[in-house]
C-alpha positions as CSV (number, residue, x, y, z in Angstrom):
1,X,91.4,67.5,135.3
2,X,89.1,66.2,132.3
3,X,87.0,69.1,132.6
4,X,90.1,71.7,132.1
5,X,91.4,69.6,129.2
6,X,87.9,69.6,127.7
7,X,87.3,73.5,128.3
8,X,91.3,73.8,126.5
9,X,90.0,71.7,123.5
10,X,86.6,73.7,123.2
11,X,88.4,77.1,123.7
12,X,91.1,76.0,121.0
13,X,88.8,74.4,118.3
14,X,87.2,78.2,118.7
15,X,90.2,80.1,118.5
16,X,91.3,78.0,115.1
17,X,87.6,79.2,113.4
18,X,88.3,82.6,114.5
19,X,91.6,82.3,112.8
20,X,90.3,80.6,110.1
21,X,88.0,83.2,109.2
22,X,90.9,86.2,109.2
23,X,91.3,86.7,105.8
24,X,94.4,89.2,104.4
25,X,92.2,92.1,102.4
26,X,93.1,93.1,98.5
27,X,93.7,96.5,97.9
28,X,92.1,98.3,94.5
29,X,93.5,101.4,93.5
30,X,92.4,103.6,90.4
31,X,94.7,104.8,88.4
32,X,93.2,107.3,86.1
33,X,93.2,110.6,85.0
34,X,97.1,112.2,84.1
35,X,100.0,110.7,85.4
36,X,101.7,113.0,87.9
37,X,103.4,113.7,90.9
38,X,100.4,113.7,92.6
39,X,98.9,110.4,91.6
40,X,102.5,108.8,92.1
41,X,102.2,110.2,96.0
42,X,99.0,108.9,96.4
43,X,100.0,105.2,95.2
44,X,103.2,105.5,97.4
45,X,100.7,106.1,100.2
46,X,97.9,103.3,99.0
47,X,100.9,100.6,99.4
48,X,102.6,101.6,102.4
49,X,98.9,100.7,103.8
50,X,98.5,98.0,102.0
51,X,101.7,96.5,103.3
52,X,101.4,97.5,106.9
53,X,98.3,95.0,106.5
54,X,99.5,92.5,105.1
55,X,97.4,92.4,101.6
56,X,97.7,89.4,99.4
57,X,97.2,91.5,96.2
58,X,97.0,94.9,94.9
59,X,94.6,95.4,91.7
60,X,95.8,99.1,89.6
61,X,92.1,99.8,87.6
62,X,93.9,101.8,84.7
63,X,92.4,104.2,82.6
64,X,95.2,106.9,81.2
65,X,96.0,108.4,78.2
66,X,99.5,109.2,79.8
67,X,101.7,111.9,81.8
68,X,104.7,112.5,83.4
69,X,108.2,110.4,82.9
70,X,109.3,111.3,86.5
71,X,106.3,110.3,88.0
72,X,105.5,107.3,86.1
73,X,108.8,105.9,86.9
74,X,108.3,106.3,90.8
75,X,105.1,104.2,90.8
76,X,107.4,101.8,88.9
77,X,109.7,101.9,91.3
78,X,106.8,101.4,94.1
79,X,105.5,98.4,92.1
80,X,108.8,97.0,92.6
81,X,109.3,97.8,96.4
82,X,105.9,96.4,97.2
83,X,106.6,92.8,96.0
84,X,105.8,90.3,97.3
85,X,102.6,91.7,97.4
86,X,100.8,90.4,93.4
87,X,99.9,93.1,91.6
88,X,97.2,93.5,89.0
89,X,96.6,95.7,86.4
90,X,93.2,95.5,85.4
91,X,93.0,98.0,82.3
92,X,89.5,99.2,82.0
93,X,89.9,101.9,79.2
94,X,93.0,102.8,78.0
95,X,96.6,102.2,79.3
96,X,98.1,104.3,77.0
97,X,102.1,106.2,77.1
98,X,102.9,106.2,80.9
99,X,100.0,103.9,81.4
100,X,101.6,101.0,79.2
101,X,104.1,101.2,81.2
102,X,102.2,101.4,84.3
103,X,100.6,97.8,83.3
104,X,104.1,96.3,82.2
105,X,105.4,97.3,85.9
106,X,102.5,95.0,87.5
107,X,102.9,91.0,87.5
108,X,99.8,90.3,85.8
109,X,97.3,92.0,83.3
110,X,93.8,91.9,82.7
111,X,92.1,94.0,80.0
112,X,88.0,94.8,79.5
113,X,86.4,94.1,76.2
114,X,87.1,97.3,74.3
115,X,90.0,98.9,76.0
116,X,93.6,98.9,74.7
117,X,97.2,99.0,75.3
118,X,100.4,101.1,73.5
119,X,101.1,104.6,72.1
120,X,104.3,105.0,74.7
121,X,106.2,107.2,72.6
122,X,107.5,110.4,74.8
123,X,106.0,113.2,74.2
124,X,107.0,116.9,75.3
125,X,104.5,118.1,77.7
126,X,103.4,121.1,79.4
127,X,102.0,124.4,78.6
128,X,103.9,125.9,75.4
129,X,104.9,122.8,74.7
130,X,104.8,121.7,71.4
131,X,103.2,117.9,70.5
132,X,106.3,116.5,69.4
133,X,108.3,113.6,70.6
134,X,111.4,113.8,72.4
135,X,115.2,113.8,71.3
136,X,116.4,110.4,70.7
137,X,118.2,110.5,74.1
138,X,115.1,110.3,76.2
139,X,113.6,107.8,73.9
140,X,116.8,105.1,74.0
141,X,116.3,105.6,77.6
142,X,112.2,105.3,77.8
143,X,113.0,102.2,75.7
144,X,115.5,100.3,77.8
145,X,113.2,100.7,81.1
146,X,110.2,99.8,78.7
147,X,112.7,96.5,77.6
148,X,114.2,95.8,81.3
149,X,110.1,95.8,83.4
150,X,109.1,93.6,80.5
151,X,111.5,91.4,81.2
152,X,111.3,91.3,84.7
153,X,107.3,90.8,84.6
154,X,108.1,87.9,81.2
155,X,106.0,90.0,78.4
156,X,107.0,89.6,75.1
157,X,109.5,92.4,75.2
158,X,109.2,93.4,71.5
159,X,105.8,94.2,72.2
160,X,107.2,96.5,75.1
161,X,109.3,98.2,72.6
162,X,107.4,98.7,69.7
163,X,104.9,100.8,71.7
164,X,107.9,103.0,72.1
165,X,110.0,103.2,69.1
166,X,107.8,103.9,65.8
167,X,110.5,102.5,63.5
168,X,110.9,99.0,65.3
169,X,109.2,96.8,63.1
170,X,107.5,93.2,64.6
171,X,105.9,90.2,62.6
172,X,104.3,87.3,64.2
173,X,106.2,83.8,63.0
174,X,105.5,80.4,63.1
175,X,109.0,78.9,63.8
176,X,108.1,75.3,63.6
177,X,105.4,74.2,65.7
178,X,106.1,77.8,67.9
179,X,104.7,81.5,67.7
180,X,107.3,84.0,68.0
181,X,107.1,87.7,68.2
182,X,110.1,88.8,66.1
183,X,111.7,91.8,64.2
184,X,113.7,91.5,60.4
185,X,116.5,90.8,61.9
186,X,115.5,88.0,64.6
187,X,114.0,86.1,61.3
188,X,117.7,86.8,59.2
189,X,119.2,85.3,61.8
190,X,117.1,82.0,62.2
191,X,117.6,81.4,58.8
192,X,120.7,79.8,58.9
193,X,118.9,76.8,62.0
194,X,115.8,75.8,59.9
195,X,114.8,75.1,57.0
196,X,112.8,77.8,55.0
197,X,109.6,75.6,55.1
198,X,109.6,75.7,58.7
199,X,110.2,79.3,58.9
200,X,106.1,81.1,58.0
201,X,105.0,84.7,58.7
202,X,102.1,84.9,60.5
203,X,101.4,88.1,60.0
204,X,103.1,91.7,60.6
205,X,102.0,93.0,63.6
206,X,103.1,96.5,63.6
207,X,104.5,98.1,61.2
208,X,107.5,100.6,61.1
209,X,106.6,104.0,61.2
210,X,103.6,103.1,63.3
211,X,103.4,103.1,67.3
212,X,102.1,99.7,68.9
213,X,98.6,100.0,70.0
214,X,96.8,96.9,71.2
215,X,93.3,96.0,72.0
216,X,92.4,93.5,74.3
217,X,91.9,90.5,71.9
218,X,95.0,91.3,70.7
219,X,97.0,91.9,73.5
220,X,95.5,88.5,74.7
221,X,96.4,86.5,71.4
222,X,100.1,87.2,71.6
223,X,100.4,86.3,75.1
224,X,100.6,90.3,77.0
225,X,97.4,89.7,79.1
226,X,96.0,87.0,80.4
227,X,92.5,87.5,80.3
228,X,89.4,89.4,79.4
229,X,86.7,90.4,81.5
230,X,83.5,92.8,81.4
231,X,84.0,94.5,84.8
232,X,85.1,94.8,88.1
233,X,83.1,92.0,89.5
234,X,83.8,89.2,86.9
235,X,87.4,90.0,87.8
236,X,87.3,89.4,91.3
237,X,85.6,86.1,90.3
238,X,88.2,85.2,88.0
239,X,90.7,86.3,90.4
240,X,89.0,84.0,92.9
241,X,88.5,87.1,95.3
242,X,85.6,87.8,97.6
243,X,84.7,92.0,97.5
244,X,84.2,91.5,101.0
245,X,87.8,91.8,101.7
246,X,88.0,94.8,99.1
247,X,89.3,98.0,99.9
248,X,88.7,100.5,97.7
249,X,90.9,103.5,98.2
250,X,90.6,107.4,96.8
251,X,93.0,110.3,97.0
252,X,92.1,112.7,99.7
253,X,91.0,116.2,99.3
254,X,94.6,117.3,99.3
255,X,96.1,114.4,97.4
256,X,93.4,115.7,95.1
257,X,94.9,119.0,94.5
258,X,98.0,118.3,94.5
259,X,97.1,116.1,91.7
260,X,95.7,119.0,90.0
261,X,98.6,121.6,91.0
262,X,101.4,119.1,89.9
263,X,99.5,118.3,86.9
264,X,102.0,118.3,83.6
265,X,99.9,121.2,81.9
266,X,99.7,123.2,85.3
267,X,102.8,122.7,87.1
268,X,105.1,124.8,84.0
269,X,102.2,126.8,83.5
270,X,101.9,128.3,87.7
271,X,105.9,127.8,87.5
272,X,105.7,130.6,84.2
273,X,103.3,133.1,85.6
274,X,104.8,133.4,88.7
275,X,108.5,133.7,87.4
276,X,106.7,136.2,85.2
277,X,105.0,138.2,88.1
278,X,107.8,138.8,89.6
279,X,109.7,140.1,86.5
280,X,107.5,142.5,86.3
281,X,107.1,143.6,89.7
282,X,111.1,144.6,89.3
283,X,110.3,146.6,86.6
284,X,107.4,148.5,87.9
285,X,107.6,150.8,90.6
286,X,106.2,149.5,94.5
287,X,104.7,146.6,95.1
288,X,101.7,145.8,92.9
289,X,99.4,143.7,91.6
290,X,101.7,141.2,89.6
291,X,104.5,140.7,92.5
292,X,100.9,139.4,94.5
293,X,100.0,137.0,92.1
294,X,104.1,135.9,91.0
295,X,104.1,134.9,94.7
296,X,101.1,133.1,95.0
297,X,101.5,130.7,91.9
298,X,105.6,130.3,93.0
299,X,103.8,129.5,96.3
300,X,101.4,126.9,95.1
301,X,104.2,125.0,92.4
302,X,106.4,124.5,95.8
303,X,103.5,123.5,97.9
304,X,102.6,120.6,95.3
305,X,106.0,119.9,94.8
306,X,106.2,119.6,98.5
307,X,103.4,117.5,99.5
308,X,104.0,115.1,96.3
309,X,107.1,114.6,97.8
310,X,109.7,116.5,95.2
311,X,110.7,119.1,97.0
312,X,112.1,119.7,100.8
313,X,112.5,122.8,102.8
314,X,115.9,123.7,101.4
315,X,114.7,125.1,97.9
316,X,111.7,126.4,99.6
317,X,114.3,128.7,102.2
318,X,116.4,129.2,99.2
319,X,113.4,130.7,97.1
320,X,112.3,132.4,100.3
321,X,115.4,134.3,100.7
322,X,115.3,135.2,97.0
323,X,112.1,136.5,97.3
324,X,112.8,138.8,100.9
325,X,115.9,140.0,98.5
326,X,114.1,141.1,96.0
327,X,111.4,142.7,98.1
328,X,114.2,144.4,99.9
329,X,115.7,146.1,96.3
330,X,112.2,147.4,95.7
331,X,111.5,148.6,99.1
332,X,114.4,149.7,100.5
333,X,117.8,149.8,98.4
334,X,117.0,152.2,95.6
335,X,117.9,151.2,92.0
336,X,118.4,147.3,90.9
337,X,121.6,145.8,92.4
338,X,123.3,143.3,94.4
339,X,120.1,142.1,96.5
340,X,118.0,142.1,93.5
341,X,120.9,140.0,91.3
342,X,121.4,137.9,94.4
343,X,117.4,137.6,94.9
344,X,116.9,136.3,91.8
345,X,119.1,134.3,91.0
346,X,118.5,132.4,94.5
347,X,114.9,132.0,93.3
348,X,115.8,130.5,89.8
349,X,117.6,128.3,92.0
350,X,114.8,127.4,94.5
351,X,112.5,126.9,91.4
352,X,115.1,124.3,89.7
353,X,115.9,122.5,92.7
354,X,111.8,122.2,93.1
């Protein structure tokens, strides 16, 4: 009887250092490159594993000068979902327009020496597109998310918003003893509560008619990041992780082109050759050269679309059946009718759908 309790002791005290030494792994995820529907699918993917294994935290390595609102908002949404997972943004280079908001989204962020934080202002993208920002509409509404994941994550939410809006105005004051972030009107309405001694302007930190842009010292003097290190591996130290329970993910040869096929400069641009294609191919008769290639880049927008996740097999039937109708006017009903009205107007409809 000792002997069996001794042999349950021994084979316990084991099984507790086996335990012991199980450790829940950290997922790292780049996030570089345009922001598109692509990227958005591959980070969808990257947390549904890192949740089905239980990771402790998830570290976004951001370098971005920006891209689309659609998909930026999905990985938003995905850095919600994933919680209670901690996320990380560690900004190596820039976290710039959809990037900003990117880093907001995440519960903690960490800059390099050198890289910086800002610009948000939408922009209209794609190819024809002129650099210009948006109608006031899609700004008020890139501002309130911009406002509502600051305040989720506690950032200084008039930091958020002055890398949005060029004419909101912040100063740093010293209220007292405290440092507030505040605009014109915040101070005007303090007035009245202190005395004007204990009321001091630090400084103006942006200016109107300018978009916020911070750099890491910066952004770490008024409270947006909490710390600053050189690389990769003084963040896992500062983190208190071991790169032994890493795991370093990359988009797969197809997330890689869908990346590059939903891209916000190629998506419009196969979406407007291929319209165009087939245009022409109506006016020219037969079936030539241009009805070939219309088909192909139509083909290639709905497979990204597809695979990224946007669109289902409904507006790829619906364009299908446009298409078959319109290769049916050319072919076989002479002149340009009901098939070819009804073709093309049920592949105007597959394309906006997609």
């Amino acid at each position: 009887m000792r002997k069996i309790i001794f042999l349950a002791i021994i084979t316990l005290s084991f099984a507790g250092i086996s335990f012991a030494q199980v450790k829940e792994p950290f997922y790292v995820i780049p996030v570089n490159g345009a922001i598109d529907l692509g990227l958005s699918s591959f980070i969808k993917r990257t947390f549904k594993e890192a949740k089905e294994n239980n990771a402790r935290e998830i570290i976004l390595e951001i370098d971005t000068f920006g891209g689309r609102v659609d998909a930026v908002l999905d990985i938003c949404k995905y850095l919600q979902e994933i919680k209670p997972i901690k996320t990380i943004a560690f900004i190596e280079g820039n976290a710039w327009s959809a990037g900003a908001l990117v880093a907001l989204a995440s519960q903690n962020i960490i800059m390099a020496p050198g890289s910086s934080i800002g610009s948000a202002e939408p922009k209209a993208m794609g190819f024809g597109a002129q650099d210009t920002a948006t109608d006031e509409k899609t700004v008020s509404a890139i501002r309130a998310k911009f406002k509502s994941i600051a305040e989720t994550n506690n950032y200084p939410v008039n930091l958020a918003l002055a890398m949005v809006d060029k004419d909101f105005e912040i100063k740093l004051v010293k209220v007292k003893d405290d440092l507030k972030i505040l605009t014109a009107q915040e101070i005007e309405e303090l007035k009245p509560q202190y005395k004007e001694s204990q009321i001091q302007i630090v400084k103006t930190i942006n200016p109107k008619g300018k978009l916020l842009n911070l750099t890491a010292s910066e952004a770490k003097e008024l409270g947006l990041v909490s710390a600053i290190v050189k690389n990769r591996q003084e963040l896992f130290k500062h983190l208190e992780l071991d790169e032994k329970d890493a795991v370093f993910t990359k988009t797969t040869w197809s997330e890689a082109l869908v990346r590059i096929i939903t891209h916000p400069l190629i998506s419009p641009l196969l979406l407007t050759l291929g319209f165009l294609g087939l245009l022409f191919e109506l006016k020219i008769p037969g079936w030539g050269i241009s009805g070939t290639l219309g088909v192909i880049f139509m083909a290639l927008f709905f497979w990204g679309h597809y695979l990224a996740g946007l669109a289902n097999w409904t507006e790829i039937v619906i364009f299908g059946i446009g298409v078959v109708l319109v290769f049916l006017e050319i072919f076989i009903i002479p002149g340009f009718g009901i098939a070819g009205i009804a073709g093309m107007a049920l592949i105007v409809t597959g394309i906006f759908l997609g």
